[in-house]
N, C-alpha and C positions, 0 to 999 in steps of 0.2 A: 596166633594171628593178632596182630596190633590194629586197635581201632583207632580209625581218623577223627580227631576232633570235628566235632559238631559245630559249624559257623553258625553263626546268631543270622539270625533273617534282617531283624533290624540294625545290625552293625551292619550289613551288604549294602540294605536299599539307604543307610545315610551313607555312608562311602560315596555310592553312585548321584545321590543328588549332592554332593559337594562337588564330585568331579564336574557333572553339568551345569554347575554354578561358576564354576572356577571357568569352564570356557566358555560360558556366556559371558560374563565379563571381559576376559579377554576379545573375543569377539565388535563388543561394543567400545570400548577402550580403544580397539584398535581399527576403527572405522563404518561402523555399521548404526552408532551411534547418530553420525554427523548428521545433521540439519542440512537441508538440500535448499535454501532460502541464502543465498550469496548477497552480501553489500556488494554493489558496486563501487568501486574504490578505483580504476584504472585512473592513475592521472594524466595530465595530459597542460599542456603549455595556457591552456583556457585557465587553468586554476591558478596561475601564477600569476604575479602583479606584473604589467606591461613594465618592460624596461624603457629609457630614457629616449622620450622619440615617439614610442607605440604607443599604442589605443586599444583599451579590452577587444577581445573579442567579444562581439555580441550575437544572438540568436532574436528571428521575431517568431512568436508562437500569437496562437490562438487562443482564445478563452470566452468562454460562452457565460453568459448573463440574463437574466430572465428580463423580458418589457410585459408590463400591465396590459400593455394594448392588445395583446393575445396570447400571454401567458406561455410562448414557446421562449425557448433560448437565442440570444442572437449574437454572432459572431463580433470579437473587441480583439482588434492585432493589437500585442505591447510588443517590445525590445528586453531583453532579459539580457542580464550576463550567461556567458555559456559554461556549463559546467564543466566541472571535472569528471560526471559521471554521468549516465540516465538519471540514477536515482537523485543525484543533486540537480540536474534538470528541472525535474517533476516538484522537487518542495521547491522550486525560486517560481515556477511557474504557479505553484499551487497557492504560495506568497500571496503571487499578484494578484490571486483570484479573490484570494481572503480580502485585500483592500479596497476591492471594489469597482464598479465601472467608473470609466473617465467619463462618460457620457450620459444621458438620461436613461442608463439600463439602469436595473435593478439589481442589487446582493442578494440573493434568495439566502444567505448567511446569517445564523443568529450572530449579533455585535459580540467581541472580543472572542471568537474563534479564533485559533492557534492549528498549526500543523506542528505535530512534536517530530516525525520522521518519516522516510519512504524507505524500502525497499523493495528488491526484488527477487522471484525466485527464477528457475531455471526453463519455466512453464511460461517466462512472459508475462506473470500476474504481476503488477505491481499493489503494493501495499502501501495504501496511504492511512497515516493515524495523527488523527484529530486530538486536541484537548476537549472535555467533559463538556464544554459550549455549545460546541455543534451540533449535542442530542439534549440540548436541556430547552430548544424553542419550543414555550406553551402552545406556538401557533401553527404547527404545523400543520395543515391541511393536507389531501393527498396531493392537489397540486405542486403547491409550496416546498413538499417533502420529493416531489417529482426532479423539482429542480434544482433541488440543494444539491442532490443526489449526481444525478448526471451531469450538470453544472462541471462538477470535479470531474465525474468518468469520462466525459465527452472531452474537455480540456484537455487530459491526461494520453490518451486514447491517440489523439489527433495530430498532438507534436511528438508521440512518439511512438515510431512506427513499431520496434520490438516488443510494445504493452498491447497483450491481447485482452487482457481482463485487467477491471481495477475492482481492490476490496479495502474496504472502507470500515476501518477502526477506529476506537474510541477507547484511548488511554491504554493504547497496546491491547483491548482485548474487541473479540468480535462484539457486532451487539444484531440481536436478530430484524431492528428495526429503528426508524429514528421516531417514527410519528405513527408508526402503526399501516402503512400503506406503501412500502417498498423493501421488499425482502433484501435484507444483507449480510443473512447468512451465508451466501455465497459471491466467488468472485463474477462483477458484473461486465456483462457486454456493452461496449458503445450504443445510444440510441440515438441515432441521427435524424430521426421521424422526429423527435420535438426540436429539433432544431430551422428555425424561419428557414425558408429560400427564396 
């Protein structure tokens, strides 16, 4: 009677975690990987320079600004170019909001604040991210921090209708707060309650 070689126990169980490894990679490689956060990229005649004759097309949006006089938000229409995308929407919108009111509102905005980019994901959230400015005001009070805050969500929210939540970054990473008084670790709801009527 001929005896069957004896298999090594640890030659079997590394075998078998190489196979599991070989198709977990595959796996990911081949789609399980992907990031579920889409650019919006659709283009569309809005992004193209008017031919000879025409006039941009333009969108008017809303943008909320804080007044002294009672510390709620109050509505400022501008004219924007329209974009090519949502998400290019929101940074020319969000632009405007960086420069400021035309009027005797107020920038709840610490000075040279930047928007580096927006997008979206497939949830509706849009993601807007700030340069390192935005979270470096000594002065935030919870107020103050109230309105920077929503200022952009309520903005964002309001011209456009597919943004269910906006979340609010700072040099591509999250930040749990600006001032200590409004959570941002999660993507935010519209709050139309501070907004004047």
């Amino acid at each position: 009677m001929t005896k069957k070689p004896k298999k090594n126990p640890k030659l079997v169980l590394l075998a078998a975690l190489a196979v599991i490894f070989v198709v977990l990679v595959v796996i990911y490689f081949a789609g399980g990987g992907r990031e579920r956060i889409r650019h919006e990229t659709e283009p569309s005649a809005a992004g193209t320079p008017p031919a000879r004759g025409e006039t941009a097309q333009t969108r008017t949006i809303t943008l909320f600004f804080l007044s002294e006089a009672d510390d709620l938000l109050h509505a400022e229409k501008r004219e924007i170019p329209a974009g090519r995308s949502v998400a290019e929407d929101i940074e020319t919108a969000v632009g405007e909001l960086l420069k400021g009111p035309s009027g005797d509102l107020v920038s709840p905005f610490p000075p040279d604040t930047k928007i580096r980019q927006v997008f979206l994901d497939e949830d509706g959230t849009a993601y807007v991210d700030f340069s390192r400015e935005f979270a470096e005001n000594p002065a935030f009070g919870a107020s103050s921090e109230m309105a920077a805050v929503y200022a952009v969500v309520n903005s964002v929210a309001v011209n456009h209708q597919t943004v269910k939540r906006v979340s609010l970054l700072i040099e591509g990473g999250e930040r749990e707060t600006l001032g200590g008084h409004v959570d941002l670790s999660r993507p935010l709801l519209p709050q139309y309650s501070l907004v004047a009527r």
